[in-house]
VOBA-1610 file (N, C-alpha, C; in pm, whole numbers, padded with zeros to 5 digits, always signed):
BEGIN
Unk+00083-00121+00000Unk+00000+00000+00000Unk+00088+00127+00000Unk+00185+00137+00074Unk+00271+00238+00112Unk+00350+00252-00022Unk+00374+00168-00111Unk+00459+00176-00273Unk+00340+00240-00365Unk+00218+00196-00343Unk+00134+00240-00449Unk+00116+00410-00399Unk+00106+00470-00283Unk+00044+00570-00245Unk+00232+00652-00289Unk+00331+00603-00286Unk+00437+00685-00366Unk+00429+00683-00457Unk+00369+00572-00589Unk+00364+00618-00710Unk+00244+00717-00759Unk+00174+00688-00699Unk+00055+00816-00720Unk+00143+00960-00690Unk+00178+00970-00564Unk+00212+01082-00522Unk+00345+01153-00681Unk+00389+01050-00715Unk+00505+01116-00799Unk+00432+01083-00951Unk+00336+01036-00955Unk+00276+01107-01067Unk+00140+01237-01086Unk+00094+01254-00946Unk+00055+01374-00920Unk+00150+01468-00955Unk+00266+01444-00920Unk+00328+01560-00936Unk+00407+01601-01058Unk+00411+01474-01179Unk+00459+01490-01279Unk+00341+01559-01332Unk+00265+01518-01339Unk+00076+01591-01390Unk+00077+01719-01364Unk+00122+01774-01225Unk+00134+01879-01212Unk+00218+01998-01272Unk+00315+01954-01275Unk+00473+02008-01332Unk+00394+02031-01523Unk+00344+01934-01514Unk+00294+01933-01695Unk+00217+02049-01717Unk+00111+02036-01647Unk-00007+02189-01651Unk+00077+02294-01637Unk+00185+02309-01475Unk+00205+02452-01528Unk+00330+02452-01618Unk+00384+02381-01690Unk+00455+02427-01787Unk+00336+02472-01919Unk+00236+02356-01915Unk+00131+02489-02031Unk+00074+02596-01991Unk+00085+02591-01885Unk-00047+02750-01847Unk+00083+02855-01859Unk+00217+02810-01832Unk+00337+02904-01881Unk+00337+02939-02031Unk+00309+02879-02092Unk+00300+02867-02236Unk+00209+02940-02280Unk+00128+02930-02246Unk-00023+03033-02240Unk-00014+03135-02254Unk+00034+03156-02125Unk+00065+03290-02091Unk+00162+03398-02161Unk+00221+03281-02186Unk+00418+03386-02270Unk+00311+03452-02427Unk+00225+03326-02456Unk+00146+03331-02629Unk+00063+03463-02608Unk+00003+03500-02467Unk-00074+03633-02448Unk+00004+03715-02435Unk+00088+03738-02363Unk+00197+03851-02383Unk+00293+03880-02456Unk+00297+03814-02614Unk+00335+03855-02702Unk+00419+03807-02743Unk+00490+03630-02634Unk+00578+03568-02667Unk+00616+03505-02821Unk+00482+03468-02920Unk+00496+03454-03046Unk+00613+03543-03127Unk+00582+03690-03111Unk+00632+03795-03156Unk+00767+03802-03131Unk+00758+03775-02971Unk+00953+03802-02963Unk+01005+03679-03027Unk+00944+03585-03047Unk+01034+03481-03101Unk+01082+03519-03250Unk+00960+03558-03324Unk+00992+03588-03453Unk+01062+03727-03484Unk+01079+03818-03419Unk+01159+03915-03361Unk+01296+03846-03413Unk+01322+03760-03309Unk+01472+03717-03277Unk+01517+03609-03408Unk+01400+03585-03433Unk+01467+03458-03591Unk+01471+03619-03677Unk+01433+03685-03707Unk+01462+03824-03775Unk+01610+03798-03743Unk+01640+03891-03639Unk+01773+03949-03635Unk+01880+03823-03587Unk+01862+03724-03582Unk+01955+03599-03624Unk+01958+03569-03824Unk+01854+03630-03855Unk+01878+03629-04008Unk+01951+03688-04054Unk+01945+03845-03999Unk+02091+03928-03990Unk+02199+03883-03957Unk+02183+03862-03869Unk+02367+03844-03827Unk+02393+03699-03911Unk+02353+03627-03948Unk+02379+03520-04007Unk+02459+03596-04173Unk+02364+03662-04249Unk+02412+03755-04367Unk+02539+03841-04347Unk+02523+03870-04202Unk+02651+03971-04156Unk+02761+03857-04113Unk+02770+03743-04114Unk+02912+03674-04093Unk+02937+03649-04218Unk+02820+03599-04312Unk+02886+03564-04451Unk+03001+03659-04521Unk+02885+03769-04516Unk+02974+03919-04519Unk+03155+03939-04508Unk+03140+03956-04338Unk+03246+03948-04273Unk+03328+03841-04257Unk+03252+03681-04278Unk+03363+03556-04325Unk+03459+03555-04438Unk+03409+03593-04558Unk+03435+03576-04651Unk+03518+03681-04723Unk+03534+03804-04580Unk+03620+03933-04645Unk+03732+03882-04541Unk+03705+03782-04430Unk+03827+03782-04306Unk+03903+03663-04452Unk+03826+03610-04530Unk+03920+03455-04586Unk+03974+03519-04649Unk+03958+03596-04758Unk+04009+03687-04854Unk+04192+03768-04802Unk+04146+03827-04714Unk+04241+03914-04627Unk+04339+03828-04540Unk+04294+03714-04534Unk+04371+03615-04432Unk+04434+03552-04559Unk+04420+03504-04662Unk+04508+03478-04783Unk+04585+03541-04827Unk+04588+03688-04859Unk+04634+03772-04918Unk+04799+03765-04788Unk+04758+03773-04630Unk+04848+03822-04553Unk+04917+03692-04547Unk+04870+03566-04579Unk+04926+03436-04534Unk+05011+03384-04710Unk+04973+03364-04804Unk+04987+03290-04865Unk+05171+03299-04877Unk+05192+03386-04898Unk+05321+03412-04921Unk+05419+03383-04798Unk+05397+03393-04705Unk+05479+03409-04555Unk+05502+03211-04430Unk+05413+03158-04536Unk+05419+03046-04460Unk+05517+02964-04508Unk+05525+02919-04653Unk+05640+02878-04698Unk+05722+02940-04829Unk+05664+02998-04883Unk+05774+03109-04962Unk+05772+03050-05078Unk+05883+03058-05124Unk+05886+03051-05277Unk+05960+02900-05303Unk+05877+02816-05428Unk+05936+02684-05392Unk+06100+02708-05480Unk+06160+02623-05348Unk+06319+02567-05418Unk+06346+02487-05512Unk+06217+02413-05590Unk+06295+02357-05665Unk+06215+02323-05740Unk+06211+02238-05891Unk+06145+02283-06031Unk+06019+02163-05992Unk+05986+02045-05931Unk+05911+01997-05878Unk+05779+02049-05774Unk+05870+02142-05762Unk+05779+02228-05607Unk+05698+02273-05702Unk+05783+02327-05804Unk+05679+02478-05907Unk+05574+02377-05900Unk+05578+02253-05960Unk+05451+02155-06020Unk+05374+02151-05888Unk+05443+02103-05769Unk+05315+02093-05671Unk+05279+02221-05634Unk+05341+02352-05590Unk+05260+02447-05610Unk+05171+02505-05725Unk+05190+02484-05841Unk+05051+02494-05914Unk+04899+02357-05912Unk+04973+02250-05888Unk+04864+02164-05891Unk+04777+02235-05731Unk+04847+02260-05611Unk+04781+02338-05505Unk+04693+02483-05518Unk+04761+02510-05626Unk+04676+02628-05648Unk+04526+02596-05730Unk+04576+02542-05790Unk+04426+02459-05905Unk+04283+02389-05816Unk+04372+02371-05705Unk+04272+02289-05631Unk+04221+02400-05559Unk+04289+02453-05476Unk+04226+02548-05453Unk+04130+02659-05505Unk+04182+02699-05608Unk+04088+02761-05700Unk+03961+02667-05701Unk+03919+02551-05729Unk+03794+02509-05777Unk+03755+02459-05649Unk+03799+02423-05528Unk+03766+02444-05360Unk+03702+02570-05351Unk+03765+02668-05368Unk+03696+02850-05301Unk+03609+02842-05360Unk+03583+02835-05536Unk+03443+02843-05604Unk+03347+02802-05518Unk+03359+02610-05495Unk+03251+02538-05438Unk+03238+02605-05271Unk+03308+02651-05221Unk+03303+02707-05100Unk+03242+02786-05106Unk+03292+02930-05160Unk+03210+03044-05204Unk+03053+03001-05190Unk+03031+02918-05349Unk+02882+02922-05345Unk+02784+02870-05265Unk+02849+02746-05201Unk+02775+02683-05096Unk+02747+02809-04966Unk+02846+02848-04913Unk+02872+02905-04812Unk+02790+03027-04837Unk+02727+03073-04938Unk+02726+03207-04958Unk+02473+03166-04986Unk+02488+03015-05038Unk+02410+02990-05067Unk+02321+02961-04914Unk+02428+02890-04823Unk+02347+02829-04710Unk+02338+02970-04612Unk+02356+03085-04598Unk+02369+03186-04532Unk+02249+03300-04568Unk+02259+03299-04712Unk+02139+03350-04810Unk+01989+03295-04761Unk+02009+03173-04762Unk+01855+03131-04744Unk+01825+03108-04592Unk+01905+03145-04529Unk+01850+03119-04344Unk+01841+03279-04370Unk+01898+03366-04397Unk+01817+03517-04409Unk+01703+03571-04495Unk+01670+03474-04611Unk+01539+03477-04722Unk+01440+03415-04657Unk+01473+03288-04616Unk+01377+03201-04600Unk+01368+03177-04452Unk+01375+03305-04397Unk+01323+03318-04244Unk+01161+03245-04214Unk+01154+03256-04058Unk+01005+03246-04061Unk+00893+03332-04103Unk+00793+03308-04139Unk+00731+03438-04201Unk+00546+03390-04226Unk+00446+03472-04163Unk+00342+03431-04183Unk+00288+03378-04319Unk+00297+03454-04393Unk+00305+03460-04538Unk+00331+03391-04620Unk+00401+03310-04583Unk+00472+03191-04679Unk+00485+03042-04637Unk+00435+02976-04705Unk+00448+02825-04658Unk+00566+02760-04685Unk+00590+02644-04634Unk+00713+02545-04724Unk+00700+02493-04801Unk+00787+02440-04915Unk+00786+02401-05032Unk+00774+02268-05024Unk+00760+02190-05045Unk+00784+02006-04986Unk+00832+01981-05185Unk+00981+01961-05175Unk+01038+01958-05312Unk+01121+01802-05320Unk+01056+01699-05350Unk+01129+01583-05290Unk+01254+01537-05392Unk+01177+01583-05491Unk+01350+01510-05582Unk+01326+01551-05749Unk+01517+01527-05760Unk+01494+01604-05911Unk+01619+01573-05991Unk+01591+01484-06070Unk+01652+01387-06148Unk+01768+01459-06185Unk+01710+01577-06271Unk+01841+01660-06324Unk+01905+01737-06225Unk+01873+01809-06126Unk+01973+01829-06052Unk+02054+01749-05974Unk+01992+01587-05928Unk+02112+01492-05914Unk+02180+01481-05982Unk+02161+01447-06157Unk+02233+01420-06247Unk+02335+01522-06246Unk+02339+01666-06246Unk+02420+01769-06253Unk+02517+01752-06149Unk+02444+01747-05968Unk+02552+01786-05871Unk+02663+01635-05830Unk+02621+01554-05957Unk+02666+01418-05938Unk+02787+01411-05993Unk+02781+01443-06128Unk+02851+01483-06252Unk+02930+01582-06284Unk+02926+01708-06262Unk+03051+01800-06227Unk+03092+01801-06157Unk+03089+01757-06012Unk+03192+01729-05933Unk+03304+01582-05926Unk+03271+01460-05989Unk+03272+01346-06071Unk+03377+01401-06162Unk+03385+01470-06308Unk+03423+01494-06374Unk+03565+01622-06304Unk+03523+01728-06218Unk+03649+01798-06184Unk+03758+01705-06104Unk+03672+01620-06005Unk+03780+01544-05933Unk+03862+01445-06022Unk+03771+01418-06093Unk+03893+01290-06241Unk+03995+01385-06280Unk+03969+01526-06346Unk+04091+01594-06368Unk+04209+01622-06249Unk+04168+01657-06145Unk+04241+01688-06013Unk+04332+01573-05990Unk+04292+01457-06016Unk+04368+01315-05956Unk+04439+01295-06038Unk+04377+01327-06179Unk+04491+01327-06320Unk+04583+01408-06317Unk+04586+01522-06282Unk+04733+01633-06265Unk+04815+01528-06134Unk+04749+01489-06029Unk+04801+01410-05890Unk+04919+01310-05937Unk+04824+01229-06031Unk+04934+01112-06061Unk+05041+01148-06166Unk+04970+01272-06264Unk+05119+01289-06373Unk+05234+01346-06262Unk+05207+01418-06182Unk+05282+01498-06147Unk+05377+01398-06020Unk+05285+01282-05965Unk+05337+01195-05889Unk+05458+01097-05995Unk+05414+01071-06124Unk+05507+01012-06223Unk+05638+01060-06222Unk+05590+01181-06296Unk+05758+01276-06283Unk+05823+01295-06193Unk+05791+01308-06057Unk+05820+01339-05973Unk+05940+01186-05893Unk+05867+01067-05939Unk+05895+00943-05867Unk+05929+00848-05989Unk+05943+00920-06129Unk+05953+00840-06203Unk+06155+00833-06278Unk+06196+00794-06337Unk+06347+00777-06436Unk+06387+00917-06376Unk+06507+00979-06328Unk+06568+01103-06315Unk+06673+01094-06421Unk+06709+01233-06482Unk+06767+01255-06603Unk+06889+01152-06573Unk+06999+01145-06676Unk+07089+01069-06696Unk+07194+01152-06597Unk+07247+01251-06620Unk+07321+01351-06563Unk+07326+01361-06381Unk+07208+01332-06351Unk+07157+01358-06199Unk+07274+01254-06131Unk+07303+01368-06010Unk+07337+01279-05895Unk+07258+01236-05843Unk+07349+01075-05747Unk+07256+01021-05646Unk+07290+01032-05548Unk+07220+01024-05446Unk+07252+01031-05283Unk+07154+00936-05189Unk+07182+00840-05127Unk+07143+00753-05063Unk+07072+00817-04898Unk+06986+00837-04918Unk+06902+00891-04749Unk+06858+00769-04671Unk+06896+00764-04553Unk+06861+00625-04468Unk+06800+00746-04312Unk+06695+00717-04267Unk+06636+00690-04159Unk+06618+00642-04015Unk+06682+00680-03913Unk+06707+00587-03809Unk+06662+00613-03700Unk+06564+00577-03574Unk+06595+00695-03475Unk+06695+00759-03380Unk+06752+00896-03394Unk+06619+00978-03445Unk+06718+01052-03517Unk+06736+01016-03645Unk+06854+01099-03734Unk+06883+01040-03878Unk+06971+01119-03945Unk+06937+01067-04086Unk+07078+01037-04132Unk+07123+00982-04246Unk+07257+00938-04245Unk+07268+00921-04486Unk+07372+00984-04477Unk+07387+00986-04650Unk+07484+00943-04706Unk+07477+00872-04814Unk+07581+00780-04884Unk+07626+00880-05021Unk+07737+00924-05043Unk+07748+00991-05189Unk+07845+00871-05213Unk+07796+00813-05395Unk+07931+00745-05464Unk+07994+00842-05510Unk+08116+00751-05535Unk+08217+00836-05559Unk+08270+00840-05706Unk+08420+00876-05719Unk+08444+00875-05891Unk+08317+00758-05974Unk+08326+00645-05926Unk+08275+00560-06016Unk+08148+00598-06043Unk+08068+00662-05939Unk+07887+00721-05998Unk+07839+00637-05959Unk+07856+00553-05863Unk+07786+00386-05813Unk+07803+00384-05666Unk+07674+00350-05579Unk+07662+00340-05487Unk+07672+00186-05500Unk+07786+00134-05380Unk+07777-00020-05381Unk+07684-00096-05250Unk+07678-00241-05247Unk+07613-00325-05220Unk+07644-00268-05039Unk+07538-00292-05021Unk+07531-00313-04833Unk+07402-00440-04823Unk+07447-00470-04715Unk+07375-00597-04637Unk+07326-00557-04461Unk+07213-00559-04435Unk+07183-00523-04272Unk+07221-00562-04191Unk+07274-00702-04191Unk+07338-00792-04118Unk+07482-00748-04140Unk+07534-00649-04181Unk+07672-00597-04186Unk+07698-00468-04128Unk+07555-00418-04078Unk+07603-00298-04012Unk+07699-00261-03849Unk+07771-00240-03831Unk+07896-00225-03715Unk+07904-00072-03723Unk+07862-00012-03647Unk+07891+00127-03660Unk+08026+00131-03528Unk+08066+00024-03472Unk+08159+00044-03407Unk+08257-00011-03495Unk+08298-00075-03573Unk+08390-00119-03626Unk+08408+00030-03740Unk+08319+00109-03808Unk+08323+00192-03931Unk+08251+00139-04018Unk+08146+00064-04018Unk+08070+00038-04141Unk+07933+00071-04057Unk+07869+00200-04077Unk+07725+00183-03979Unk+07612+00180-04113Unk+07674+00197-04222Unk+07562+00172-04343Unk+07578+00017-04437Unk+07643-00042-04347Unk+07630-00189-04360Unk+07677-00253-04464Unk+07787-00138-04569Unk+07852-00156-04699Unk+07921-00276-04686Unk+07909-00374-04818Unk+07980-00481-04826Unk+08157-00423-04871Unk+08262-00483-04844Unk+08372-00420-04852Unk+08412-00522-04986Unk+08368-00624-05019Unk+08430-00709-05111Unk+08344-00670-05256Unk+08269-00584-05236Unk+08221-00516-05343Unk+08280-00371-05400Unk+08345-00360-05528Unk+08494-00262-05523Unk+08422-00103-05540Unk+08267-00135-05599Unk+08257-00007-05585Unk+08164+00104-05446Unk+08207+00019-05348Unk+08188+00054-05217Unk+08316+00132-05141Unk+08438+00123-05273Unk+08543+00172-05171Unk+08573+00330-05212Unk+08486+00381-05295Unk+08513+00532-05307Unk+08360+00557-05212Unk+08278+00522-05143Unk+08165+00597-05113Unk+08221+00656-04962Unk+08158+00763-04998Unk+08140+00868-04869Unk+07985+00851-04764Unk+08027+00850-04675Unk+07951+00835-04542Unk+07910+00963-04477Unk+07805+01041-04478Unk+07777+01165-04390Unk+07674+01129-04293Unk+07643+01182-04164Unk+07538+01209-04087Unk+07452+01376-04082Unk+07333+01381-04109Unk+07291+01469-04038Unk+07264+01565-04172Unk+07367+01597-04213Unk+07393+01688-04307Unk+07415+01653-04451Unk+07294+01690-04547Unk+07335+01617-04719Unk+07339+01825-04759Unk+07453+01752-04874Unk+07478+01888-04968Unk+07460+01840-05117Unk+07391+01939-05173Unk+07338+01908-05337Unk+07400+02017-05398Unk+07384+02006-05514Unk+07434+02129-05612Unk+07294+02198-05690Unk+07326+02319-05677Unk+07212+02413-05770Unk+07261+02372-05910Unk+07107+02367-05943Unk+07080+02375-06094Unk+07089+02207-06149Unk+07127+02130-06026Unk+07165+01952-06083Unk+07109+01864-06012Unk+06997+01773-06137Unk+06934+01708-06112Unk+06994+01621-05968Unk+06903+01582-05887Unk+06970+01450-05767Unk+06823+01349-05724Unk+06845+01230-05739Unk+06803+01121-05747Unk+06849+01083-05584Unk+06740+01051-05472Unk+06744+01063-05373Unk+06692+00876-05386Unk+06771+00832-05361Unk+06744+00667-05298Unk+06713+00647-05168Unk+06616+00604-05070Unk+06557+00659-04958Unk+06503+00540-04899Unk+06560+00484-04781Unk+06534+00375-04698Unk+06542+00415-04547Unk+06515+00267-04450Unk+06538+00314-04319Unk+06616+00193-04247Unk+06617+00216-04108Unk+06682+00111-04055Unk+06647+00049-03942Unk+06505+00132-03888Unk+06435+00073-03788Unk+06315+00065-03813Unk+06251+00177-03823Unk+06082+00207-03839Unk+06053+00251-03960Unk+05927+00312-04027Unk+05902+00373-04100Unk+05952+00511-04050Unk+05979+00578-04156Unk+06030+00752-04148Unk+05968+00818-04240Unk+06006+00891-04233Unk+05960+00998-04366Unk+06036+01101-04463Unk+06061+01128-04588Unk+06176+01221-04571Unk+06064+01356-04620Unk+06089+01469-04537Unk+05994+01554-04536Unk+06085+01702-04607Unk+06078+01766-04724Unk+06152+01852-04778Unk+06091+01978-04795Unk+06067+02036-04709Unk+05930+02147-04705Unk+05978+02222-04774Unk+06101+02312-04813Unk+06124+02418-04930Unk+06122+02373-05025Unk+06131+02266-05074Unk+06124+02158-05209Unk+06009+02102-05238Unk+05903+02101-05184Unk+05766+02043-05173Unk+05751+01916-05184Unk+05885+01854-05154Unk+05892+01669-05155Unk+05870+01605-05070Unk+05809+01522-05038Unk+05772+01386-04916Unk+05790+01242-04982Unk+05831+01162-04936Unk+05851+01042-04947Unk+05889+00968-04789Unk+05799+00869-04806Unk+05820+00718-04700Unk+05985+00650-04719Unk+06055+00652-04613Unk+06151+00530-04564Unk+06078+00452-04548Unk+06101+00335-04588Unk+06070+00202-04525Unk+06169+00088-04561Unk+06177+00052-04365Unk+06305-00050-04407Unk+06288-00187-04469Unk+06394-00234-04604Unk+06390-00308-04670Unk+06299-00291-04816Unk+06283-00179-04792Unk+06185-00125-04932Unk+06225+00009-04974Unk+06363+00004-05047Unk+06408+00182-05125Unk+06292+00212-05225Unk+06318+00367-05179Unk+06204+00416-05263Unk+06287+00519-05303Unk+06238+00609-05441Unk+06343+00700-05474Unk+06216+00842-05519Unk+06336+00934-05534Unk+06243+01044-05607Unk+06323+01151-05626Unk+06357+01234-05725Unk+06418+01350-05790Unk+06343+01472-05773Unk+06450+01604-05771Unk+06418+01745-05815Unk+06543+01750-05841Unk+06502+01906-05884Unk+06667+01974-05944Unk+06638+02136-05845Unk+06739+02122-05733Unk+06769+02264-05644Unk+06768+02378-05735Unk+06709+02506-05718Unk+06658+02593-05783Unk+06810+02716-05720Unk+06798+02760-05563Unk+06851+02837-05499Unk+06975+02792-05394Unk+07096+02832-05388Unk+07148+02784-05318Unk+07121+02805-05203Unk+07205+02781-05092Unk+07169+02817-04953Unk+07178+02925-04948Unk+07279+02998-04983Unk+07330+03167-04964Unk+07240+03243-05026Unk+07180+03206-05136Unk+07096+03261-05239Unk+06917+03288-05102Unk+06894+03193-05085Unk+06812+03170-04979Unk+06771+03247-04881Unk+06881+03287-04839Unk+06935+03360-04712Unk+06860+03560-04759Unk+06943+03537-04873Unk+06875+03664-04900Unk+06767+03701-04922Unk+06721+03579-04993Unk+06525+03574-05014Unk+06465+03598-04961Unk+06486+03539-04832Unk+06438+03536-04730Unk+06434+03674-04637Unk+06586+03723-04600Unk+06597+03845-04544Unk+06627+03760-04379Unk+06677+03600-04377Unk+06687+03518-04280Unk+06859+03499-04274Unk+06930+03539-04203Unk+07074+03492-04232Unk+07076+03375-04176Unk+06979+03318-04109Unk+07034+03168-04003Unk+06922+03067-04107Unk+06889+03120-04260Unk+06810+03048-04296Unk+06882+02919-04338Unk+06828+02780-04327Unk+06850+02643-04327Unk+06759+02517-04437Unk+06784+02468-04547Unk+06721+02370-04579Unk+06712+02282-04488Unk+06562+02287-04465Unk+06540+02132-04365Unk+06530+02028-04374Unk+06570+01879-04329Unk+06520+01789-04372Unk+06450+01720-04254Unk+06311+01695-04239Unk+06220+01684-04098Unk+06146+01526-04151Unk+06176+01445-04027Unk+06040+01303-04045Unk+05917+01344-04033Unk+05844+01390-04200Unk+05687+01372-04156Unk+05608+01252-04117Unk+05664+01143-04053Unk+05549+01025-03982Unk+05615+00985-03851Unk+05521+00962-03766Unk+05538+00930-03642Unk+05648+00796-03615Unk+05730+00822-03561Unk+05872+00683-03528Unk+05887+00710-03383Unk+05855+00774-03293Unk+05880+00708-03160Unk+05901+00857-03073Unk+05957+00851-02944Unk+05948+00937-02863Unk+06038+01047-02887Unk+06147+01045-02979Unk+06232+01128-03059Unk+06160+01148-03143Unk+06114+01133-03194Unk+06054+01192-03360Unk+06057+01340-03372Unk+06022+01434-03238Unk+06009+01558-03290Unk+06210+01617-03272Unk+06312+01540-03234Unk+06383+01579-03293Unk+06478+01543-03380Unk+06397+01446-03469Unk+06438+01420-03602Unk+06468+01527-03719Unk+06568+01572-03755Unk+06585+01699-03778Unk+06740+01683-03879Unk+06706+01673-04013Unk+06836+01686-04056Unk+06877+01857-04153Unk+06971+01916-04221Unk+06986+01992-04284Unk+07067+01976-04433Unk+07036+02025-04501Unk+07042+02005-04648Unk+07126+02154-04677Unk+07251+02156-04759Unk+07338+02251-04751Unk+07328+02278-04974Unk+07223+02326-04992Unk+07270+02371-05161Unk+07432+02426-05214Unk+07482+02423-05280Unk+07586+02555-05320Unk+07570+02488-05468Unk+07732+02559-05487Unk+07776+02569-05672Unk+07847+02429-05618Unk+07869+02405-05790Unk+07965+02296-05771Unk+08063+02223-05749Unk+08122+02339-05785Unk+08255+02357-05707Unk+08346+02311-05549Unk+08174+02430-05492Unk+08182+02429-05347Unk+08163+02258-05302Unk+08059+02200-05367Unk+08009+02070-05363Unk+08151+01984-05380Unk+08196+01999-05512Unk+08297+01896-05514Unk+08478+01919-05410Unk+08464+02006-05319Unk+08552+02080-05258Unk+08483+02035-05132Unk+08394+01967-05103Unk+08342+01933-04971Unk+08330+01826-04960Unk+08303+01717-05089Unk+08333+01591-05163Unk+08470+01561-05081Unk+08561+01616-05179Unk+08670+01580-05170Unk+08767+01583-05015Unk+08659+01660-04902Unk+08764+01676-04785Unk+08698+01514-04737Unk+08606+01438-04800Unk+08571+01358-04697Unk+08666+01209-04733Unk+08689+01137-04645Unk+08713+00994-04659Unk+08654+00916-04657Unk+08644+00842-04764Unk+08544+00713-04833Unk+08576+00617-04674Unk+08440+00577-04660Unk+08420+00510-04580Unk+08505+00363-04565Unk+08533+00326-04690Unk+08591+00218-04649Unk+08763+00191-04626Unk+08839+00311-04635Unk+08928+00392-04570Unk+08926+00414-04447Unk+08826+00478-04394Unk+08764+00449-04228Unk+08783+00316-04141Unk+08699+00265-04266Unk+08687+00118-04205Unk+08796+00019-04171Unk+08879+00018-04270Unk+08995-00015-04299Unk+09148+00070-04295Unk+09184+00130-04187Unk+09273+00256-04230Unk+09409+00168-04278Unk+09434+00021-04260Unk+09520-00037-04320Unk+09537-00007-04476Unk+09414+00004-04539Unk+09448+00080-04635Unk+09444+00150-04737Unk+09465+00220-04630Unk+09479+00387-04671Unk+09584+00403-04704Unk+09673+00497-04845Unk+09790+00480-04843Unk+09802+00657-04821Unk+09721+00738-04772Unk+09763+00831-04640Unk+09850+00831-04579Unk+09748+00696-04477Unk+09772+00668-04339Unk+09951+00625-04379Unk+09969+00530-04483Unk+10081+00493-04465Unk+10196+00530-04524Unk+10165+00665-04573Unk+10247+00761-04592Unk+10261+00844-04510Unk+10170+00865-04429Unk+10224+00924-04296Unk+10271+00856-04165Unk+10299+00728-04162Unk+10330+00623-04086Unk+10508+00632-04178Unk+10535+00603-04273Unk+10653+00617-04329Unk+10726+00713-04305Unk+10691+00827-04287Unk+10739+01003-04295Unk+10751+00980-04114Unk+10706+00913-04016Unk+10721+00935-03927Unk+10825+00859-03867Unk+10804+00708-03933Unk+10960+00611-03913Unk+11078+00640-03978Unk+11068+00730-04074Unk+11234+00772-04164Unk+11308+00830-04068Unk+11251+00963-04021Unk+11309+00999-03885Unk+11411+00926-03778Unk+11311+00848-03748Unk+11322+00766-03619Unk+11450+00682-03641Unk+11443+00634-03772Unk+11552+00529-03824Unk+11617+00607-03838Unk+11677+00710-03864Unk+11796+00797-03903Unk+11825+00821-03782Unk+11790+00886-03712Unk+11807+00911-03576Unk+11913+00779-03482Unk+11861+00651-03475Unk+11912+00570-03441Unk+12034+00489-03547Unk+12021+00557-03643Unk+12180+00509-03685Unk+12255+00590-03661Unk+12212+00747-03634Unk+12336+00795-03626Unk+12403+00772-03461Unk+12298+00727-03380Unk+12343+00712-03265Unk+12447+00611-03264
//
């Protein structure tokens, strides 16, 4: 008895709560509450017209101050291609933006509430599916078609002339192979890498044209104006090689080289001035996630003439000289020059 006389009691009082929320209702409809409502869908129709307004002069003005200042002018004759295929898209993006944006803003201020006018009940319409089906269908086939030519060239044969340079991936740093006289990067094996012995790119030594290659960390240098054919692997995780003044990206992945060409437009120094940046730097950054270092995965890319290039070439020692300083005939010319001495010395004693 005592359960039934609580459910009564708490639906008395839901019953109750119900009435006066209508006799509230009532009441607001006699004092003119209809009116302020439609009042306020009014001037929400306004301000709705007044952001389009003011949206679409802030996008305008926010392009004009941005486009230029975020990444500048591309470095290199590939970039030109992906900065125009970016611009193309964009262009036929703002259109469809524009009109949508300009369309859905229009009609919440036309097609306010209004005694006067009923709704349309418009259920369907062959040809305007057919239309909004079909030009957008047809622009995106062109868009994907500039995507892949430009992905071809980009990833496809690099001229005959082009240098190569071997980019490897590791965490959290990057590491570059230049061949040498011969123009041939030789054989490495993973199971050969010893970075304590001098082989940390895992070069086979019984392969002869492994014994002119040069070994760098951190730092690759290219030449303006010459093609380079970037051979691009890793050694732990996936990486990324991320070339933001060059507009190039490509995946490391270990056991799977992947390659891809430009030809450097500006040298570094050249750069510097462009810019109005004296500490300005080609970057080379991992765009994909590899581990708790990743954000300072961070290599630098040094342009010059060729000169300068082959004068920076030449201070380095082929790795397998390193590896082997037995022989080096340097080393053992300066091992000779140091015992002639020594032996003279002790005969004359």
């Amino acid at each position: 008895m005592q359960t039934f006389f609580i459910l009564a009691i708490l639906v008395l009082v839901f019953v109750i709560i119900l009435q006066i929320s209508k006799a509230s209702e009532y009441v607001s409809q006699i004092k003119g509450y209809e009116n302020a409502r439609k009042q306020s869908n009014r001037i929400n129709g306004f301000l709705l017209l007044g952001f389009l307004i003011f949206g679409l002069i802030g996008v305008y003005l926010c392009n004009e101050w941005l486009k230029d200042r975020i990444l500048g002018e591309p470095a290199s004759d590939h970039g030109e291609l992906v900065d125009q295929m970016l611009y193309v898209t964009l262009a036929v993006t703002s259109v469809v933006f524009i009109c949508t944006q300009v369309a859905l803003f229009w009609f919440a201020y036309k097609y306010q509430e209004s005694d006067h006018r009923k709704a349309y009940y418009y259920p369907h319409n062959n040809r305007l599916e057919l239309i909004w089906t079909v030009i957008p269908a047809i622009v995106l086939t062109v868009l994907v078609g500039f995507g892949i030519f430009f992905w071809f060239k980009i990833t496809g044969p690099a001229p005959k002339d082009a240098m190569v340079v071997e980019v490897v991936g590791k965490q959290f740093g990057w590491e570059f192979r230049y061949p040498g006289a011969d123009g041939l990067l030789g054989k490495k094996y993973f199971k050969k890498v010893d970075a304590v012995n001098g082989n940390p790119a895992g070069q086979l030594w019984e392969d002869p044209a492994n014994h002119d290659d040069v070994f760098v960390e951190q730092e690759m240098h290219l030449v303006v104006g010459k093609p380079v054919q970037l051979v691009i692997g890793a050694k732990d995780v996936i990486h990324d090689v991320g070339l933001v003044h060059f507009r190039m990206k490509m995946d490391a992945v270990p056991g799977t080289p992947t390659t891809m060409w430009f030809t450097p437009k500006f040298t570094t120094k050249e750069m510097k001035e462009k810019t109005g940046n004296p500490d300005f730097v080609y970057e080379l950054s991992c765009d994909q996630m590899c581990g708790k270092g990743h954000w300072s995965m961070r290599g630098t890319i040094v342009v010059e003439t060729q000169e300068e290039f082959d004068a920076w070439l030449a201070s380095k020692k082929p790795q397998y000289l390193v590896a082997n300083p037995d022989k080096d005939p340097a080393a053992k010319k300066d091992s000779a020059s140091v015992a002639l001495p020594m032996t003279a010395t002790v005969a004359k004693n």
